[in-house]
ROKE-596998 format. One record per residue (C-alpha): residue number from 1; residue in one letter; x, y, z. Coordinates in nm, 2 decimals. Example, Ala and Ser with C-alpha at 12.3 -4.5 7.8 and 13.67 -1.06 7.14 Angstrom:
{1; 'A'; {1.23; -0.45; 0.78}}
{2; 'S'; {1.37; -0.11; 0.71}}
END
This chain:
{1; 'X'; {-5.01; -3.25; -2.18}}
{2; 'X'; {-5.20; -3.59; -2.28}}
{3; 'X'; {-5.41; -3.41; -2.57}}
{4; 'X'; {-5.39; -3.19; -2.81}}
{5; 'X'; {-5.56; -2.85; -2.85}}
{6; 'X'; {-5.80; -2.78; -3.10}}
{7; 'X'; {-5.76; -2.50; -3.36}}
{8; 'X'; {-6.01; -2.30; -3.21}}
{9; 'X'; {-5.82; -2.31; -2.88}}
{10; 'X'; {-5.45; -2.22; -3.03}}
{11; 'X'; {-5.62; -1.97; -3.23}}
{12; 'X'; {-5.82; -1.84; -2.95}}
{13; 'X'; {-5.49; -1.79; -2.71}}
{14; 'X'; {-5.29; -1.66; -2.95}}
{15; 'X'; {-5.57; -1.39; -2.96}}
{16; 'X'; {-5.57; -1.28; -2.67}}
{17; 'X'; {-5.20; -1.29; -2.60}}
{18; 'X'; {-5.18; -1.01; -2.89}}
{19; 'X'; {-5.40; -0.85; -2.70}}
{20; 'X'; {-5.22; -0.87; -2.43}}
{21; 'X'; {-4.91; -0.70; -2.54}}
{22; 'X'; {-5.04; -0.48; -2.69}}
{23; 'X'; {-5.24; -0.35; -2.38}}
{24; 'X'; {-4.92; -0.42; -2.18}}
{25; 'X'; {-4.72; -0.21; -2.42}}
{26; 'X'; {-4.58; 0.05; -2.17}}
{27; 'X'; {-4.53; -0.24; -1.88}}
{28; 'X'; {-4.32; -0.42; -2.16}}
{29; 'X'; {-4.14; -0.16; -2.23}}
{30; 'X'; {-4.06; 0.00; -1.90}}
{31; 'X'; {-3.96; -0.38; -1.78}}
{32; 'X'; {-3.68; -0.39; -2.05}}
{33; 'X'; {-3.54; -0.06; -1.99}}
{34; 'X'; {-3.42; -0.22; -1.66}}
{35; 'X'; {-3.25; -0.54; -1.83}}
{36; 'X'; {-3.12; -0.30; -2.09}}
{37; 'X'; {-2.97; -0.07; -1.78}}
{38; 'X'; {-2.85; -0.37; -1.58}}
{39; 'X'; {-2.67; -0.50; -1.94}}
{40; 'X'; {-2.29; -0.42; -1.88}}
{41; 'X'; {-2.14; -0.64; -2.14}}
{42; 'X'; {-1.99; -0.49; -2.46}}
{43; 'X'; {-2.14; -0.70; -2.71}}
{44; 'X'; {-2.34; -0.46; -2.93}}
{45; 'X'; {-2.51; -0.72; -3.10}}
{46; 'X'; {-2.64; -0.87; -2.75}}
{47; 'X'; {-2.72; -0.48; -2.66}}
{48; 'X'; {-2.96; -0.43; -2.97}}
{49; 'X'; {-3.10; -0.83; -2.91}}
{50; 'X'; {-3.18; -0.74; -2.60}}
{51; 'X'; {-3.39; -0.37; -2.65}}
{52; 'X'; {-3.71; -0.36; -2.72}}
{53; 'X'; {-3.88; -0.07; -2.84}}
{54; 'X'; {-4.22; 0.05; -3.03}}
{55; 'X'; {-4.11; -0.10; -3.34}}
{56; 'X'; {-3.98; -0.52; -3.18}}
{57; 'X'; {-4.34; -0.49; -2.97}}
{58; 'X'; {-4.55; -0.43; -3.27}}
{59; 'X'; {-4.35; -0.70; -3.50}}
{60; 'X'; {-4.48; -0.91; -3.19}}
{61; 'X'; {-4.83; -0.84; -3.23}}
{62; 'X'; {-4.83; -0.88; -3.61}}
{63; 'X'; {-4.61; -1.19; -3.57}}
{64; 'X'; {-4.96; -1.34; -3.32}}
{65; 'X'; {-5.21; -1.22; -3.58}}
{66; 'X'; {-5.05; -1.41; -3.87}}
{67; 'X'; {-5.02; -1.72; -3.72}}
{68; 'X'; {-5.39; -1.67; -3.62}}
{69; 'X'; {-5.47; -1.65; -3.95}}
{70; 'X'; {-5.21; -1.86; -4.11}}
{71; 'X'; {-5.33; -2.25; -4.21}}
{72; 'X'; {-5.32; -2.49; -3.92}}
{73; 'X'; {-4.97; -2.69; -4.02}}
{74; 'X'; {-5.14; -3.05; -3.82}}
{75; 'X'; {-5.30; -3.32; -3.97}}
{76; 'X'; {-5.19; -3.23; -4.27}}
{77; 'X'; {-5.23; -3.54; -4.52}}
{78; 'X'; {-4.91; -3.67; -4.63}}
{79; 'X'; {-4.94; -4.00; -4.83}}
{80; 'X'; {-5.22; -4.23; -4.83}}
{81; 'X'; {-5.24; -4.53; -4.92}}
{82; 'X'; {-5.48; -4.87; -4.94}}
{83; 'X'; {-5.30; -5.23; -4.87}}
{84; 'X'; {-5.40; -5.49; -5.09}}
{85; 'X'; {-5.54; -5.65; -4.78}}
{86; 'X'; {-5.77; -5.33; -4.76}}
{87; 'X'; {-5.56; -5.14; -4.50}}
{88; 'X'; {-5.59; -4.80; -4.56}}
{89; 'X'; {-5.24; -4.61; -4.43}}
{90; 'X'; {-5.20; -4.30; -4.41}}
{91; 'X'; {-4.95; -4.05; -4.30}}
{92; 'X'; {-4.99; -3.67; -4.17}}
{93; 'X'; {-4.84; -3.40; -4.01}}
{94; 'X'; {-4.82; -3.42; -3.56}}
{95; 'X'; {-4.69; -3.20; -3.32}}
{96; 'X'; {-4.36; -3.30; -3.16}}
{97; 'X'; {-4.44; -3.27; -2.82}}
{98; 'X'; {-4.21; -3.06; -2.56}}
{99; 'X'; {-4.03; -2.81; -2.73}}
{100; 'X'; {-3.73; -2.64; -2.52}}
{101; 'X'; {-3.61; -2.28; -2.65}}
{102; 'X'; {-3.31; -2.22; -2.51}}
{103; 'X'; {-3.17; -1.83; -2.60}}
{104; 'X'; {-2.95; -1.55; -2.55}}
{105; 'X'; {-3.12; -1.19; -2.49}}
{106; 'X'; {-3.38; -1.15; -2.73}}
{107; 'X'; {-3.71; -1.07; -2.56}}
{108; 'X'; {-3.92; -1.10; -2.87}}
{109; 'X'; {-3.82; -1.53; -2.90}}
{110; 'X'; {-4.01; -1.52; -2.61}}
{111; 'X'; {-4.35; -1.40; -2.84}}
{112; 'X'; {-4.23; -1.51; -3.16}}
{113; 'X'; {-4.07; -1.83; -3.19}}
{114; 'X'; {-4.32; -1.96; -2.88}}
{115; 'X'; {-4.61; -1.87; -3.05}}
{116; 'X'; {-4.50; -2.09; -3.39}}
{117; 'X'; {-4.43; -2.36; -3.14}}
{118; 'X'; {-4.76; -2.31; -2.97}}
{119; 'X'; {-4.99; -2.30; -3.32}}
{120; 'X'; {-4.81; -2.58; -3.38}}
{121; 'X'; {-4.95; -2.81; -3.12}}
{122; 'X'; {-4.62; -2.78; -2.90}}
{123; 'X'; {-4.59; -2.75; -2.52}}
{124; 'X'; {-4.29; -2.48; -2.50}}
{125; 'X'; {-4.00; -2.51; -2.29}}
{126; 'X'; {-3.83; -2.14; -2.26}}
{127; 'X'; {-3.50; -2.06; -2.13}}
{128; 'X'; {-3.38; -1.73; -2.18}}
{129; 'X'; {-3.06; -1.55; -2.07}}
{130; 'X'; {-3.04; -1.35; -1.73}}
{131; 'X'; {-2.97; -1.06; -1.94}}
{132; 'X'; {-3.33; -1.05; -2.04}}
{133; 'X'; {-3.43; -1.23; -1.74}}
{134; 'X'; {-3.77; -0.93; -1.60}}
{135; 'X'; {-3.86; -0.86; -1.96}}
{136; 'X'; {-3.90; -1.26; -2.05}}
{137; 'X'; {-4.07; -1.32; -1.71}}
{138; 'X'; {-4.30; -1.01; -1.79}}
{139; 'X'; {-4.41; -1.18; -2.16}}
{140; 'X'; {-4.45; -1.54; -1.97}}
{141; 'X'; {-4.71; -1.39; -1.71}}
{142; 'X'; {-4.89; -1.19; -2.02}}
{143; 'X'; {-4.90; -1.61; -2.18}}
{144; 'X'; {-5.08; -1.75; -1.87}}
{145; 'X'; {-5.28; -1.51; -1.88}}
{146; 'X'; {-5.38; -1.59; -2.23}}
{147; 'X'; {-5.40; -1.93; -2.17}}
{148; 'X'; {-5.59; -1.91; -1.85}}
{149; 'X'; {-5.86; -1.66; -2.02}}
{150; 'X'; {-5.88; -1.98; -2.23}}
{151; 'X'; {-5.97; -2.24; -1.97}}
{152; 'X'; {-5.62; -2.37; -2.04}}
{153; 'X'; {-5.35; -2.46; -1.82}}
{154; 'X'; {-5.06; -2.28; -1.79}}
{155; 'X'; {-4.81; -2.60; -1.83}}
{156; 'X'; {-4.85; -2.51; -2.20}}
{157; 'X'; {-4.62; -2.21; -2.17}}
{158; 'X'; {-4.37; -2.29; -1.88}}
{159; 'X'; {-4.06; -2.08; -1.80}}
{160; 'X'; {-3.72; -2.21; -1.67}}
{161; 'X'; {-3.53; -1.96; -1.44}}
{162; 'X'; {-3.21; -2.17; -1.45}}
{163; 'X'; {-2.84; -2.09; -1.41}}
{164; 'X'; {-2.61; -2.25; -1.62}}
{165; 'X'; {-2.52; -2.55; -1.38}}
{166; 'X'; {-2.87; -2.57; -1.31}}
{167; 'X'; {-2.97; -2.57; -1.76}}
{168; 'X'; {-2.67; -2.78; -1.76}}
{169; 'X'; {-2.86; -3.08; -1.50}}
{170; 'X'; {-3.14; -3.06; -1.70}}
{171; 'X'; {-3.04; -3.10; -2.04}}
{172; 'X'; {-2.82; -3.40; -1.92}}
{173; 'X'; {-3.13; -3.52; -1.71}}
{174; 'X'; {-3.43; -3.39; -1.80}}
{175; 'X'; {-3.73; -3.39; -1.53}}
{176; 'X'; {-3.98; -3.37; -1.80}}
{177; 'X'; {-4.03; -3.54; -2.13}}
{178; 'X'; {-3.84; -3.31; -2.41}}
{179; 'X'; {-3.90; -3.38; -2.75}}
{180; 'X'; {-3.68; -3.13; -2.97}}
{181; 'X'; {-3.46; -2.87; -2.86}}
{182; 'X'; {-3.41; -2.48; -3.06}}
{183; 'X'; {-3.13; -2.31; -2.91}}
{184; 'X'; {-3.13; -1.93; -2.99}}
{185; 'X'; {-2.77; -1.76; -3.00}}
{186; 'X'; {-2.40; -1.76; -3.08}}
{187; 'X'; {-2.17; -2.01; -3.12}}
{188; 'X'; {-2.07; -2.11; -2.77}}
{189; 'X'; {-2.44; -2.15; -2.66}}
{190; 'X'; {-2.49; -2.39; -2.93}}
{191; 'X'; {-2.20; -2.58; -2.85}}
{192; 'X'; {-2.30; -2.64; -2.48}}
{193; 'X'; {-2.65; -2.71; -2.55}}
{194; 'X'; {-2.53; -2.99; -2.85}}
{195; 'X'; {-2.23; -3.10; -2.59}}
{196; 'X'; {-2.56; -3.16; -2.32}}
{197; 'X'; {-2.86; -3.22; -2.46}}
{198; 'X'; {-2.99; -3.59; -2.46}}
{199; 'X'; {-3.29; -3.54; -2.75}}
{200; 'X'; {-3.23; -3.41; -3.07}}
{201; 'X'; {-3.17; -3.03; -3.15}}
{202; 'X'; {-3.19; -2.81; -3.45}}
{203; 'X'; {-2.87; -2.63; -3.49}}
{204; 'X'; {-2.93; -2.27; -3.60}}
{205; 'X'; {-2.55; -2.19; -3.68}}
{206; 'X'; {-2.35; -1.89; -3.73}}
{207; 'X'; {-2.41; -1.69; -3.96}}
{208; 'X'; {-2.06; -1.63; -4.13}}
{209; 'X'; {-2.21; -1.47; -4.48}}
{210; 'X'; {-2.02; -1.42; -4.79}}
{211; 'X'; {-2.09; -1.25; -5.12}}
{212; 'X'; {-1.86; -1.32; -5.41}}
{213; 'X'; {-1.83; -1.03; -5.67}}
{214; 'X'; {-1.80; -1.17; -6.02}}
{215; 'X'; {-1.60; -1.09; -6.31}}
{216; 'X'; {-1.93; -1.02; -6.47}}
{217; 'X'; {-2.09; -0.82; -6.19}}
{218; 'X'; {-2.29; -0.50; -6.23}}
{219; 'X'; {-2.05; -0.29; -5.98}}
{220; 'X'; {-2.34; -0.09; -5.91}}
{221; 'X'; {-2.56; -0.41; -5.74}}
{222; 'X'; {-2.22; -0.51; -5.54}}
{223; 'X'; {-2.18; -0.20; -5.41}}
{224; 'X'; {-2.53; -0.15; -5.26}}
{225; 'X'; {-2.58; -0.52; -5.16}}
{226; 'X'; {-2.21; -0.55; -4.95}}
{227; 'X'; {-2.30; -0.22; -4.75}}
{228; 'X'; {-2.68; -0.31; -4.71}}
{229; 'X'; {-2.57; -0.65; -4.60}}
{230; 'X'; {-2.31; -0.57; -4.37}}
{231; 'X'; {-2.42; -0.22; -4.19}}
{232; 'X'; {-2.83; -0.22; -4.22}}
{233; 'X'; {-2.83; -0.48; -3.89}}
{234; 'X'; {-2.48; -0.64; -3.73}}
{235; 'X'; {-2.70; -0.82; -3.50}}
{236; 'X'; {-2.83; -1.06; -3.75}}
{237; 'X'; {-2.72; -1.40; -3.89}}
{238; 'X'; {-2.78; -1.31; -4.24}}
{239; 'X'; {-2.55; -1.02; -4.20}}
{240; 'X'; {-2.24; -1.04; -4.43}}
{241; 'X'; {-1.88; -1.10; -4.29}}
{242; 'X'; {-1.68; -1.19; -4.58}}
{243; 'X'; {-1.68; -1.07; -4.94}}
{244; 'X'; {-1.47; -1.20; -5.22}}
{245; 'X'; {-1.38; -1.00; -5.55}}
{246; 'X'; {-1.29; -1.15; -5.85}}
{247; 'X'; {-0.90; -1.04; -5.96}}
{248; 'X'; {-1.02; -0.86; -6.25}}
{249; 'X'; {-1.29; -0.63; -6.04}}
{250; 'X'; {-1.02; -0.60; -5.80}}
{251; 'X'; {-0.78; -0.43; -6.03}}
{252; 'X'; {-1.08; -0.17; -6.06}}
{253; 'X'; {-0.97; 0.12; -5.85}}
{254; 'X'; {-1.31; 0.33; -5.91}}
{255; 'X'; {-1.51; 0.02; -5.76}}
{256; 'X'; {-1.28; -0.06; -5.48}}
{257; 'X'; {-1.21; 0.26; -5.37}}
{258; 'X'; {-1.61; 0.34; -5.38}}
{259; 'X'; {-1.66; 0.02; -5.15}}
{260; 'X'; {-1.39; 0.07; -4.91}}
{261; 'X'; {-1.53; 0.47; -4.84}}
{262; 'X'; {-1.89; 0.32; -4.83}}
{263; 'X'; {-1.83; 0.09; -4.51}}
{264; 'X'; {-1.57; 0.33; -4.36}}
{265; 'X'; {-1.84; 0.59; -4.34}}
{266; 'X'; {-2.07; 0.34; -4.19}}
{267; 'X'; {-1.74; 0.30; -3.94}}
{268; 'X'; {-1.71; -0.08; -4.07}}
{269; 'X'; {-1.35; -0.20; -3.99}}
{270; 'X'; {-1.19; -0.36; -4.30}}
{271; 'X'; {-0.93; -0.65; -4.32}}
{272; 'X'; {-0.78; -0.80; -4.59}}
{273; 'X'; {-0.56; -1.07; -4.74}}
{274; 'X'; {-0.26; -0.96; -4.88}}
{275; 'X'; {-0.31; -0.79; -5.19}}
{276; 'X'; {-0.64; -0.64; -5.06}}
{277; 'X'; {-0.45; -0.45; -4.77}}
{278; 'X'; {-0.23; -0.25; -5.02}}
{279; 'X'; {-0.58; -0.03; -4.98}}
{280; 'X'; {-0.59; 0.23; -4.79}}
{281; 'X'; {-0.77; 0.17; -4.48}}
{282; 'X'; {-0.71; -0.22; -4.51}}
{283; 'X'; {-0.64; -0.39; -4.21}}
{284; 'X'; {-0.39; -0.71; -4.34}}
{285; 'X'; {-0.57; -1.01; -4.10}}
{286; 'X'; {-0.34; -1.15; -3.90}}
{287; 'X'; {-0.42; -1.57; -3.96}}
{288; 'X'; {-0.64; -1.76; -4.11}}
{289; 'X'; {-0.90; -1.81; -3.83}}
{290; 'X'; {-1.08; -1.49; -3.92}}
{291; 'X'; {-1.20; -1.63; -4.20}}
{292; 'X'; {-1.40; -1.85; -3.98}}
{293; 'X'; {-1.52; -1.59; -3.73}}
{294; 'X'; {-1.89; -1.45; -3.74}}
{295; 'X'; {-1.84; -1.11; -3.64}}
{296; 'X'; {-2.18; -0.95; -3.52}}
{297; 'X'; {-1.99; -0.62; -3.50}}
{298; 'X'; {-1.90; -0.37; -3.81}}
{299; 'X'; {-1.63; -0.54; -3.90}}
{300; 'X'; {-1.57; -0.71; -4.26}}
{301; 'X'; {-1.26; -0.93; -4.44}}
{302; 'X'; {-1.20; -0.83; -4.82}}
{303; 'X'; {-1.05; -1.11; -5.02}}
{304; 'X'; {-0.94; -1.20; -5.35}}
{305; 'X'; {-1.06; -1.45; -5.59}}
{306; 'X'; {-0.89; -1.63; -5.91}}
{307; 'X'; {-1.18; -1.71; -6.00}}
{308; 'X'; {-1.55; -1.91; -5.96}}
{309; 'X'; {-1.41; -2.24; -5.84}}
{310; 'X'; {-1.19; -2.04; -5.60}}
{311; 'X'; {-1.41; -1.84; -5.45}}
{312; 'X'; {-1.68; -2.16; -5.42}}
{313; 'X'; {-1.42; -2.35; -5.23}}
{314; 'X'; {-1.35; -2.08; -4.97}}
{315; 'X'; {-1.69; -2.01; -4.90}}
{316; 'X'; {-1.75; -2.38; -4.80}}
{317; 'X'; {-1.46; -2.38; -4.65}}
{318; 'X'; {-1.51; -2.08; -4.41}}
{319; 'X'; {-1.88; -2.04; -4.43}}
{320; 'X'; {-2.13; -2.11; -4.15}}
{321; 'X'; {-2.35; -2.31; -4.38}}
{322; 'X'; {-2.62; -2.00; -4.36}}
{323; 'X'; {-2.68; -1.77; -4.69}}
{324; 'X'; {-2.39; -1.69; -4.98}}
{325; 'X'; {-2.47; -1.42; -5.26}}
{326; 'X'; {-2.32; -1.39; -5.58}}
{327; 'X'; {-2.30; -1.07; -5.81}}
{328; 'X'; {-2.34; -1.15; -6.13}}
{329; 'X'; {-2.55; -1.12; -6.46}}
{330; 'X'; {-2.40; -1.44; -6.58}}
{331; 'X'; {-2.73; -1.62; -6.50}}
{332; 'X'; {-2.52; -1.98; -6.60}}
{333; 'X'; {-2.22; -1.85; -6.39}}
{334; 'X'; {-2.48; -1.75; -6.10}}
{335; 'X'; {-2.69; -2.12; -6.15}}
{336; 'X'; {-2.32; -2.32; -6.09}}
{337; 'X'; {-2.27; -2.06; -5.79}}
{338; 'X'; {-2.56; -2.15; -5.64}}
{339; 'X'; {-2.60; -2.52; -5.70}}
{340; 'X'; {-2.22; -2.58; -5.57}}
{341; 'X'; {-2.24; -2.36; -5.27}}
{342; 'X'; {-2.31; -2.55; -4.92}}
{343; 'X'; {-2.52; -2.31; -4.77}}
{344; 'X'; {-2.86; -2.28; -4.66}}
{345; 'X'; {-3.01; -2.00; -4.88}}
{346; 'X'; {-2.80; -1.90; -5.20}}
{347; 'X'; {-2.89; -1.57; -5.37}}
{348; 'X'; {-2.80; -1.42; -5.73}}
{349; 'X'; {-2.79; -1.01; -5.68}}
{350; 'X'; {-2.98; -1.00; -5.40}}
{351; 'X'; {-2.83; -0.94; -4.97}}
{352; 'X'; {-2.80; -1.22; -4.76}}
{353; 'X'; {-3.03; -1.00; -4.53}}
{354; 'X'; {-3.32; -1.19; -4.70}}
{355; 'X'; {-3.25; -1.48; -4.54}}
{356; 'X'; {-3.56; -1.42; -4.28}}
{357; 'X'; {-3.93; -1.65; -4.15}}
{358; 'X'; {-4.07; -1.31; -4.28}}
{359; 'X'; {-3.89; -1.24; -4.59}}
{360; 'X'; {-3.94; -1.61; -4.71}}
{361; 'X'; {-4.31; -1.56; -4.70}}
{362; 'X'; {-4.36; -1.78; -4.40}}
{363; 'X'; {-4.53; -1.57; -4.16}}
{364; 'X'; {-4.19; -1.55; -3.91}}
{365; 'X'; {-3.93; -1.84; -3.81}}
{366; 'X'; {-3.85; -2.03; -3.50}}
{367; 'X'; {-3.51; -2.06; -3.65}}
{368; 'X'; {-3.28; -2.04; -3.90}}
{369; 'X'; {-3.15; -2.44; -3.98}}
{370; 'X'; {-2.78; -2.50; -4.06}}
{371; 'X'; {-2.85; -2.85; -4.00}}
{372; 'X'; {-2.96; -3.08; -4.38}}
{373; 'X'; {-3.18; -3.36; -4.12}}
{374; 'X'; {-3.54; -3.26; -4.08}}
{375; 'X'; {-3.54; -2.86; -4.25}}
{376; 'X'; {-3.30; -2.63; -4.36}}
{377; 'X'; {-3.28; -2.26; -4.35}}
{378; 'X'; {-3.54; -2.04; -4.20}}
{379; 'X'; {-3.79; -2.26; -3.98}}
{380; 'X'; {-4.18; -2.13; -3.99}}
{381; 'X'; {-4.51; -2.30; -3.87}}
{382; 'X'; {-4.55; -2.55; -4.16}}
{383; 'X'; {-4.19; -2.71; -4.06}}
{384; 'X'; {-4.24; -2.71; -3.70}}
{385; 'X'; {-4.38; -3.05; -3.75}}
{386; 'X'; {-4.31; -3.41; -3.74}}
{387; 'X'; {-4.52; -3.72; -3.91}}
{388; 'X'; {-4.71; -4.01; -3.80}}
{389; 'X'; {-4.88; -4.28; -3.95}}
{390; 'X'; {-5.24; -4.38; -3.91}}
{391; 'X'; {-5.33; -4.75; -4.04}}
{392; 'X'; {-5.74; -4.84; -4.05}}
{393; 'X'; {-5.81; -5.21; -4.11}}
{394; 'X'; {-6.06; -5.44; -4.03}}
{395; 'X'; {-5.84; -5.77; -3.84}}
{396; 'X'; {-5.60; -5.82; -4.04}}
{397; 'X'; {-5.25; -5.98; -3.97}}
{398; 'X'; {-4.93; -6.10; -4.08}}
END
């Protein structure tokens, strides 16, 4: 892929490949329910990654449609400026190149996150999980297609049917030029891909979410945020695994024992440190690694908090570096909260379930950055960028 694609063109194909699936709604569909039948793990978050249904294929099409619309993110003037030797230097936004998007389950990556690589100016790498193996091969065809319809060659959008000695060889020794590398999944896929890979890759970490519930909290707001952020989607990395509770709302039997029925009737299983396990229906944790864990399950770890600084220091200690709330209407309290707090996104009242492409006002997300180099947080078009530098003179030298 020597040149780039105009506007037009990337506009044009993604199009037609919204078109596509939405004609190929019922083949899409009828595909999946064979990966989803031929699923025998036990991870429920995998499970509901892996379905697809009516509502997944039409957050497809509108993710296509947006990016049609949405401003191209290339060429985008940076920083100009003239020498006083009448150089004129200048500096704007260029694709990276080969994008490889390596994921777990998750049939709609193969839509969504190719198509922000793809406006972007990206050729696109994919490597999905054998779980979700017929329904990714199904959205690959519906992409050639696109592109062909196009004129356009079908190296834009290539698929890579590899096992894991096989992803393994070709991160270590890549037969193509790869420029940037997404992986798309839980911890342990992250790990292999960083322990392999031989170009640089954006990290989207564990989620591991915590809310801290302040001394000056409106009980009400914790209440709904905790349950909305732990049941409404155990899938997701901004779902929350840990929530602190200041000592004094703690001693607050009305609050506590409200919370603790709320998740139980969403069958959430609760652990606790020592003095939040004197609850009923508190499981004491065993060690301190659970603090650590990103559950993607309904499970949840109640602990208590001396105080601000306390609570602060556990959530960078523990945290995944992804999204921390605190309850508060100490807007000073909350401002130290969130400036302190090593995460990605930091909230004041609000769920960690926020932290979203869509949600952010980006138009959807390739990913969500735990890494500080390049972007952090959720990823969208406008990021999916890197820079080069265009100098216009007239002989001069040095």
């Amino acid at each position: 892929m020597n040149s780039l694609l105009t506007e037009k063109q990337r506009n044009d194909v993604l199009s037609s490949m919204a078109e596509l699936i939405a004609d190929e709604k019922d083949a899409i569909l009828a595909i999946n329910r064979k990966d989803v039948a031929n699923y025998s793990g036990d991870d429920l978050a995998m499970y509901d990654r892996l379905k697809v249904d009516d509502v997944k294929i039409d957050g497809m099409i509108l993710s296509l449609k947006q990016l049609v619309a949405a401003i191209d993110p290339l060429g985008k003037e940076l920083y100009n400026f003239t020498h006083e030797n009448g150089m004129n230097i200048i500096n704007k936004t260029a694709p990276f190149g080969t994008i490889l998007i390596i994921y777990e389950s998750r049939p709609d990556v193969t839509v969504e996150a190719a198509g922000i690589a793809f406006k972007s100016g990206n050729k696109i790498l994919l490597k999905g999980g054998k779980e979700s193996a017929k329904s990714n091969l199904k959205i690959v065809e519906l992409w050639h297609k696109a592109l062909e319809k196009h004129n356009i060659s079908k190296d834009w959008v290539e698929y890579l049917s590899y096992n894991r000695t096989e992803t393994q060889t070709f991160l270590e020794n890549p037969t193509q030029k790869i420029d940037l590398i997404v992986p798309r999944g839980g911890e342990q896929l992250i790990a292999f891909v960083k322990q392999h890979a031989t170009c640089p890759v954006i990290v989207s970490g564990r989620g591991n979410n915590f809310v801290y519930v302040d001394v000056e909290a409106d009980l009400g707001v914790a209440l709904n945020v905790i349950v909305n952020a732990k049941t409404t989607k155990i899938s997701a990395c901004n779902a929350v695994d840990k929530v602190l509770i200041n000592k004094e709302i703690f001693n607050d039997a009305i609050f506590m024992n409200s919370l603790i029925e709320k998740l139980s009737i969403s069958n959430v299983e609760i652990f606790g440190d020592e003095k939040m396990s004197a609850f009923k229906n508190i499981s004491k944790i065993k060690n301190e690694e659970i603090w650590f864990e990103e559950f993607l399950d309904y499970k949840i770890v109640l602990g208590s908090a001396q105080d601000l600084n306390e609570a602060i220091a556990m959530i960078n200690k523990y945290g995944g570096g992804h999204s921390a709330s605190i309850i508060t209407k100490n807007n000073n309290t909350a401002q130290v909260f969130m400036e302190s707090v090593d995460a990605a996104a930091v909230y004041q009242n609000a769920s960690t379930r926020f932290t979203d492409g869509g949600q952010f006002g980006l138009g959807g997300e390739l990913a969500i950055s735990t890494d500080k180099l390049h972007h952090r947080g959720p990823m969208g078009l406008q990021h999916l960028v890197t820079n080069k530098w265009y100098v216009f003179g007239d002989g001069q030298i040095r």
